[in-house]
Residue, then its C-alpha position, 0 to 999 in steps of 0.5 A: x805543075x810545081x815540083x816536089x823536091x826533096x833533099x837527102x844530103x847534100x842531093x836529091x833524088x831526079x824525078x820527071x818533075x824537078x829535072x830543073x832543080x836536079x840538074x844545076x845542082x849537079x853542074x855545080x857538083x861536078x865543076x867543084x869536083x873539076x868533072x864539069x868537062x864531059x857536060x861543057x865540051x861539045x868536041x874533043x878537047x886539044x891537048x887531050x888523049x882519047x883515054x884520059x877524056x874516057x876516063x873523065x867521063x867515067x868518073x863524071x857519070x860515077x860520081x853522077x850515078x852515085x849521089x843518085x844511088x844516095x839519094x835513092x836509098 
């Protein structure tokens, strides 16, 4: 089944058929915003304190959450 995909802006809305297309678009998002850390690292990096990673992820799953909320308005 070929997947439906259609932009709004600069995203799209995720669906459960263009997951594929969703998600290198959003890994580019995030490493041009520099919050590709949360999705690259499996373990906790070196040098970096539990509450600046808490932070970083934060602001990666905003940033996520919000081009979705643009994308389905």
């Amino acid at each position: 089944m070929e997947a439906t995909v259609t932009f709004e802006g600069d995203m799209f809305k995720l669906t459960t058929d263009n997951f594929s297309y969703w998600k290198p678009m959003m890994e580019d998002h995030l490493y041009c915003k520099d919050l590709h850390e949360p999705i690259i690292m499996k373990d906790k990096p070196e040098g970096k304190d539990d509450k600046a990673r808490e932070i970083l992820n934060t602001k990666a799953i905003s940033n996520i959450n919000h081009l979705h909320s643009i994308s389905t308005s």
